[in-house]
C-alpha positions as CSV (number, residue, x, y, z in Angstrom):
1,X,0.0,0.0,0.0
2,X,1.0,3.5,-0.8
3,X,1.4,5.8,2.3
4,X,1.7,9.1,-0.1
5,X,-0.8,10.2,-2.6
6,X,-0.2,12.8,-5.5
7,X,-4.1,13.5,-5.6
8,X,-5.9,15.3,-2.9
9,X,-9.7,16.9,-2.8
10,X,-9.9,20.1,-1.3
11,X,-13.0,22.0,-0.7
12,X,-13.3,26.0,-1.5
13,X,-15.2,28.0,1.4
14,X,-17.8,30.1,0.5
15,X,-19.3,31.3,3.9
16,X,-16.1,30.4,6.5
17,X,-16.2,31.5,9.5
18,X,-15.3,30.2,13.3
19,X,-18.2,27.5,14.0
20,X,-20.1,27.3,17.3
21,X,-21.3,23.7,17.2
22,X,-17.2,22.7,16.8
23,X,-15.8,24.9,19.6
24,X,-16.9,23.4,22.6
25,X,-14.4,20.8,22.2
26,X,-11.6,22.4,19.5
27,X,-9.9,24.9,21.8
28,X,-7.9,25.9,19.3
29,X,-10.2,28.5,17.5
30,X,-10.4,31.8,18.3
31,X,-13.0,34.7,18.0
32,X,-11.9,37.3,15.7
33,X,-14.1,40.2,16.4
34,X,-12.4,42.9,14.6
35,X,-13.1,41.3,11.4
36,X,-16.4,41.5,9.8
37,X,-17.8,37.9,8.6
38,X,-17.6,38.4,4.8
39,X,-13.6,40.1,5.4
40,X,-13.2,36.3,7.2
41,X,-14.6,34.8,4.2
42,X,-12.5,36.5,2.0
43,X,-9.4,36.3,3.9
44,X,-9.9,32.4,4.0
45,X,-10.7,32.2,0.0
46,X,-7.4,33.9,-0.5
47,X,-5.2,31.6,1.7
48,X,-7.2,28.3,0.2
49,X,-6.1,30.0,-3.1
50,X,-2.7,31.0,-2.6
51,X,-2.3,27.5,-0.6
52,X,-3.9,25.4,-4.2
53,X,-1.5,27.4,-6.1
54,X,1.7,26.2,-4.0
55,X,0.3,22.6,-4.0
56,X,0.3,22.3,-7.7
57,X,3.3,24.4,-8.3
58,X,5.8,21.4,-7.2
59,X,2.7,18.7,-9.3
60,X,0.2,17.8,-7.0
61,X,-2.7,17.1,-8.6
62,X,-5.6,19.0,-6.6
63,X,-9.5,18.4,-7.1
64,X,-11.1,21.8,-6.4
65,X,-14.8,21.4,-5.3
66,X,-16.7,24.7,-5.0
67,X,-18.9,24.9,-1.3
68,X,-22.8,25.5,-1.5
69,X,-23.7,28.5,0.6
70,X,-26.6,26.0,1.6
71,X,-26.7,24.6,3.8
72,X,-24.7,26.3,6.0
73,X,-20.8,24.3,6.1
74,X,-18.6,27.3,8.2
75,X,-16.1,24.4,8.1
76,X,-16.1,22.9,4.8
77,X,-12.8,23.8,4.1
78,X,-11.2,20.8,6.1
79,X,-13.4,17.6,4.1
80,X,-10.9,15.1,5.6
81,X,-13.2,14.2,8.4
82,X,-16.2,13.5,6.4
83,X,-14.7,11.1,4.2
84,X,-11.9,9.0,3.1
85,X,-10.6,7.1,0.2
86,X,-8.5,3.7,-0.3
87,X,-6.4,2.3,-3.0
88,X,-9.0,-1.0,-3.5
89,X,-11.7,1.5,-4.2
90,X,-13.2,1.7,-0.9
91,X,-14.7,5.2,0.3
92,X,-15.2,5.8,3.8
93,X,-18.3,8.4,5.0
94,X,-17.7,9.2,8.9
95,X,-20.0,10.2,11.5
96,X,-19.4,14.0,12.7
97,X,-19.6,15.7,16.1
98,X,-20.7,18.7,14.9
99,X,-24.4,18.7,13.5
100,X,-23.6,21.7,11.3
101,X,-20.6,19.4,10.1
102,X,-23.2,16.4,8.6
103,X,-23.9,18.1,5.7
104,X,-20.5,18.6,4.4
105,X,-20.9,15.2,3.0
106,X,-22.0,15.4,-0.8
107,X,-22.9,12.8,-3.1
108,X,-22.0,15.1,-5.8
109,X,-18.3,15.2,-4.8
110,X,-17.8,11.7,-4.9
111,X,-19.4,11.8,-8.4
112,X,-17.4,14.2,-9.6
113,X,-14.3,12.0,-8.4
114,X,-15.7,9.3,-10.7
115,X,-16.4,11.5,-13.7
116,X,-12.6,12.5,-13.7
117,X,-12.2,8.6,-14.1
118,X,-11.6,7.5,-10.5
119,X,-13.0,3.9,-9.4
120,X,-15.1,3.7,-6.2
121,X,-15.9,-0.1,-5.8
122,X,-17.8,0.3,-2.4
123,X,-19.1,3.2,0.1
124,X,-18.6,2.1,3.9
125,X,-20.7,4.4,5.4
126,X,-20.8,4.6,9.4
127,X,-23.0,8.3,9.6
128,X,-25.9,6.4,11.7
129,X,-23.8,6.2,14.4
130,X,-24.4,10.2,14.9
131,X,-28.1,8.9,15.8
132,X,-26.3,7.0,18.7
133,X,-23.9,10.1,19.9
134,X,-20.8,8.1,18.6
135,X,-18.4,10.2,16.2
136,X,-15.1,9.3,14.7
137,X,-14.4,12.0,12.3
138,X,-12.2,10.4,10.0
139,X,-8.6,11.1,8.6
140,X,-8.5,13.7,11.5
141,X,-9.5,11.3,14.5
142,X,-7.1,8.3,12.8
143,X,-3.7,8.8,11.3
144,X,-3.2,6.2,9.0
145,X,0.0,4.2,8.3
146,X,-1.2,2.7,5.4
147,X,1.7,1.3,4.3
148,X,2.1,-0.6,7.4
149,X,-1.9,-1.1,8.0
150,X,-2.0,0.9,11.3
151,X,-4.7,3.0,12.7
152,X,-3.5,5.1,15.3
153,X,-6.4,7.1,17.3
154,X,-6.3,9.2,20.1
155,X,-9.9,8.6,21.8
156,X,-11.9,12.0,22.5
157,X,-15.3,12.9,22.2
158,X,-15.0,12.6,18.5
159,X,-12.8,9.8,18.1
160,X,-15.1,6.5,19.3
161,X,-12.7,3.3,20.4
162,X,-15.9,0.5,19.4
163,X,-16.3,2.4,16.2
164,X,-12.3,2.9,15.4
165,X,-12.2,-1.1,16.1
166,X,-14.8,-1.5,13.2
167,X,-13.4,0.7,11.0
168,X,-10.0,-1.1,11.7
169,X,-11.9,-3.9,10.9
170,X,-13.8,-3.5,7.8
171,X,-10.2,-2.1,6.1
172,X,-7.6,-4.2,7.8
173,X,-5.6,-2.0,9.7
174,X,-4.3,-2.8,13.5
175,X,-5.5,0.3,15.9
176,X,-3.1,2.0,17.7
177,X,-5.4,3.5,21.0
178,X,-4.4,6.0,23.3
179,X,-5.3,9.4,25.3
180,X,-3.6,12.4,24.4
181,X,-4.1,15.7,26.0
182,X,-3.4,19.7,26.0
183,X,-3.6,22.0,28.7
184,X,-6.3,24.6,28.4
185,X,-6.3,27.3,31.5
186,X,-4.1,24.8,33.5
187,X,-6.3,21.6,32.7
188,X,-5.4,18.4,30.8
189,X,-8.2,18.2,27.7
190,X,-8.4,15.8,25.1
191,X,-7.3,16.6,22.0
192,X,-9.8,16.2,19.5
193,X,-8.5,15.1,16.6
194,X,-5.1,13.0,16.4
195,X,-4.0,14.6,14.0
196,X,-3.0,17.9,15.5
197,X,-0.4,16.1,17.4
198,X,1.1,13.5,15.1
199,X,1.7,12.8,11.0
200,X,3.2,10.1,9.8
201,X,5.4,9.7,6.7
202,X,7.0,7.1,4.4
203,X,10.1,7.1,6.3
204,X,9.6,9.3,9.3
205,X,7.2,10.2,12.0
206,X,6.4,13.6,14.0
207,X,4.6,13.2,17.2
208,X,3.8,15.4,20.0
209,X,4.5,12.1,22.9
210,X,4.1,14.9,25.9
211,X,0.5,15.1,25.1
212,X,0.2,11.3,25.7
213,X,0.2,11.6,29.9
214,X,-0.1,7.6,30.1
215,X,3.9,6.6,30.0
216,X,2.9,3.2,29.2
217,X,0.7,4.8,26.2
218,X,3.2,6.8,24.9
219,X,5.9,4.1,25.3
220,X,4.0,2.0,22.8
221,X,2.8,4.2,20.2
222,X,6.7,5.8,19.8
223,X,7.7,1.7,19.9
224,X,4.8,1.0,17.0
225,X,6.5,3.5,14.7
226,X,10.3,3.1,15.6
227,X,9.6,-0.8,14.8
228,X,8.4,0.0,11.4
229,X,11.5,2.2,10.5
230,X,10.4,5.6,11.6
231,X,12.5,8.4,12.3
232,X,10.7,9.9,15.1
233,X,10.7,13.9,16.1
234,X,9.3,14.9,18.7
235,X,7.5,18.3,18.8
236,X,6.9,20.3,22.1
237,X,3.0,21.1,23.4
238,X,4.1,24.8,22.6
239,X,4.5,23.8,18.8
240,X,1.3,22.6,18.3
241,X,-0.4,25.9,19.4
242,X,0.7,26.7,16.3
243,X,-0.4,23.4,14.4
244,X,2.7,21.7,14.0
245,X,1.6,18.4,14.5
246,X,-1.2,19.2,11.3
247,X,0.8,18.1,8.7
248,X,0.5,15.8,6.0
249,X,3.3,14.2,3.2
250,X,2.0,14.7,-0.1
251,X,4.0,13.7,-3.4
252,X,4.8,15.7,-6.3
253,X,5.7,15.8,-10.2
254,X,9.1,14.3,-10.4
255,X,8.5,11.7,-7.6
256,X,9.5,14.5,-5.2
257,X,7.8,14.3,-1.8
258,X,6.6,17.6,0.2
259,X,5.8,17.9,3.5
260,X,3.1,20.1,3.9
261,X,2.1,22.6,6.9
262,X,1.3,26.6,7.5
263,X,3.6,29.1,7.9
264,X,3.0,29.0,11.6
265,X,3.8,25.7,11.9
266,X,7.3,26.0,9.9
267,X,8.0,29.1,11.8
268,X,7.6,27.1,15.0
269,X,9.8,24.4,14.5
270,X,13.3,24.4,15.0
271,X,16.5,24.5,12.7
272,X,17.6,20.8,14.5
273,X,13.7,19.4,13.5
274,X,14.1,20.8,9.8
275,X,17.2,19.5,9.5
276,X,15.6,16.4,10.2
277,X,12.6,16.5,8.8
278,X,14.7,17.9,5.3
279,X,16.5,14.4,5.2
280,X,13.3,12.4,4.1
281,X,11.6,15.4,2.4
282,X,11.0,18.8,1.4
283,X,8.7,21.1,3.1
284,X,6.0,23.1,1.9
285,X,4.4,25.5,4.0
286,X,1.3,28.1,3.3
287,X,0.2,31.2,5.3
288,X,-3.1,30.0,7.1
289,X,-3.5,32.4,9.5
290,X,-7.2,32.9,9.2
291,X,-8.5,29.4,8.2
292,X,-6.3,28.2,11.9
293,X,-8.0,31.3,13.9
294,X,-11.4,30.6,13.3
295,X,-11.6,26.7,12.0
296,X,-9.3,25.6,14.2
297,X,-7.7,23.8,11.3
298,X,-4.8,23.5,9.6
299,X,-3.0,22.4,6.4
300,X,-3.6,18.6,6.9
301,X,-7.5,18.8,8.1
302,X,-7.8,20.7,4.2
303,X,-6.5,17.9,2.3
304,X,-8.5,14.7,1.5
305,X,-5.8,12.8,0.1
306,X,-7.4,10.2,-3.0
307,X,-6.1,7.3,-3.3
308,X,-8.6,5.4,-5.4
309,X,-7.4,4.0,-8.8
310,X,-8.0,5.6,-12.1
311,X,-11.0,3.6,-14.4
């Protein structure tokens, strides 16, 4: 299996702006109240823009899909929690935490993926479990290491460890399970999606392991990916403030690989973890500023990476 795709879906915001429903648990949006809704919206197009451009500069192939302004998506920008997609033509459909969030799953998207010649052999879809108050919000509440068929999920609120098992399941990956954690006014919260505190790539790993307060936890996921050849780095709780752990390996024209983040990851990280990181890949980073203030996103939650084979 293929861990890096040169084919992502990205979705283009047409009404952004910070979402209620998905604060109560995301801690890491923010209320910008000296900008006036449309100036967000605006603000956000422009980065998405800039951000496509960058991507297919270095020849990744991106699928632009235009938002609806109904329903109401604010965070339709980041369509890797509604859905996945598999090399064997499987597509996943995930249940989402978030009611305002449910609709940001469109038949017509996957369509449109088939229309440009990609095979979907079956659609897994696990939404009912939203009727049951049981979420797991895909590429964002599981990392996958597709190459070595492991899930790894951090359970929170919208990251369900009965559902995860299923999912591991039905597409044959072994779950990694743990807690990880943040401190929010001097208390330890969950993080809610795994994926702001690790990424794994073909030949490396980056992993926040502070945020995993269980030492037997956090000795066996940094284990699980040193046994399959990783080259750990370790990023501080500090750096993911600024969404260093949100970032996803991508591959270019050439054969080239890019690791992708924000600006404000990049500028967080230090020269000893680029160095590092520069060995297995180059990095790509885009100026987010806006869609990390209010979504509470970053460069990896806006990339749906498509794996699925052409007809």
């Amino acid at each position: 299996m293929k861990q890096i795709t040169d084919t992502i879906l990205m979705i283009r915001p047409v009404a952004f702006r910070m979402n209620e429903q998905t604060a109560v648990n995301n801690y890491y949006q923010k209320v910008l109240d000296n900008l006036l809704p449309e100036t967000v919206n605006a603000k956000a197009q422009q980065e998405f823009d800039a951000f496509v451009q960058k991507l297919e500069s270095v020849g990744v192939n991106v699928i632009v899909v235009e938002d609806t302004v109904s329903p109401d998506t604010p965070d339709s920008v980041f369509p890797n929690n509604w859905v996945s997609f598999h090399q064997n033509g499987d597509v996943a459909l995930y249940p989402m935490f978030a009611e305002n969030r449910r609709s940001e799953r469109r038949e017509d998207i996957l369509e449109l993926l088939e229309d440009k010649g990609f095979a979907i052999e079956n659609i897994i879809d696990y939404t009912s479990a939203e009727e049951e108050g049981i979420f797991l919000e895909g590429t964002g509440s599981i990392v996958l290491d597709r190459a070595n068929g492991k899930a790894y999920c951090a359970l929170s609120p919208r990251a369900d460890e009965e559902l995860l098992i299923e999912f591991c399941e039905d597409f044959e990956f072994t779950p990694i399970i743990f807690e990880a954690f943040q401190t929010v006014n001097g208390e330890r919260m969950h993080i809610y999606h795994t994926n702001v505190m690790m990424c794994i790539g073909e030949t490396f790993a980056v992993i926040c392991a502070d945020c995993i307060d269980d030492k037997k936890e956090r000795k066996m996921v940094l284990s699980s990916l040193r046994e399959d050849g990783k080259e750990v780095i370790l990023l501080t709780e500090e750096q993911l403030n600024h969404f260093a752990g949100n970032m996803l390996q991508v591959k270019g024209s050439n054969n080239k690989s890019y690791l992708v983040m924000s600006a404000s990851a990049y500028q967080s990280l230090t020269a000893e973890q680029v160095a590092k990181l520069e060995k297995h890949t180059e990095i790509l980073s885009a100026n987010l500023d806006i869609i990390e203030a209010c979504g509470g996103g970053s460069a990896r939650c806006m990339m749906a990476e498509v794996f699925l084979q052409k007809q």
